[in-house]
Residue, then its C-alpha position, 0 to 999 in steps of 0.5 A: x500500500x502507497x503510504x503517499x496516499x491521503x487517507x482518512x478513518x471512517x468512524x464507526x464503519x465496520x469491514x466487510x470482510x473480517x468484521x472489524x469496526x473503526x478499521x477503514x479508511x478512504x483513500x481518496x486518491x485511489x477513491x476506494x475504501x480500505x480495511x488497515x486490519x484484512x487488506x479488504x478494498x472496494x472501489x467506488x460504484x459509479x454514480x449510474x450503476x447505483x440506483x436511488x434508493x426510494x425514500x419520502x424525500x425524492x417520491x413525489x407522491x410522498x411529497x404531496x400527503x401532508x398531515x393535519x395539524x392537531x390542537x395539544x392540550x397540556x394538562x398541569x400534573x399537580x391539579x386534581x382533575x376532580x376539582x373541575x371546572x363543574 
């Protein structure tokens, strides 16, 4: 491995391969990520190779349903309901 490389730690990322957590590293020359513990490397997907995955954000019909606003009513703890307004 070229150490001249500029690489970064991705917390909290777990290796693929071995399992290890906190052992891989973007290396953003070569643009693949890398585990330091198993010698495991994986390049970039291409952008079009991916699909989008759906989500609320980009399905338009997600963005047409909004909910109803709802009154709250907050209730002080320390008065007896008994004690009424009757």
């Amino acid at each position: 491995m070229n150490s001249s490389h500029r690489r970064r730690f991705i917390a909290g990322a777990v290796c693929p391969r071995c399992g290890a957590m906190d052992k891989i590293v973007w290396d953003m020359d070569a643009d693949r990520r890398e585990c330091v513990a198993c010698d495991f490397q994986e390049a970039r997907p291409q952008a079009d190779s991916v699909p989008e995955l759906k989500t609320r954000v980009n399905r338009a019909s997600a963005r047409l349903v909004e909910t109803q606003a709802q009154p709250v009513r907050l209730m002080d703890p320390t008065i007896d309901a008994s004690d009424g307004d009757d």
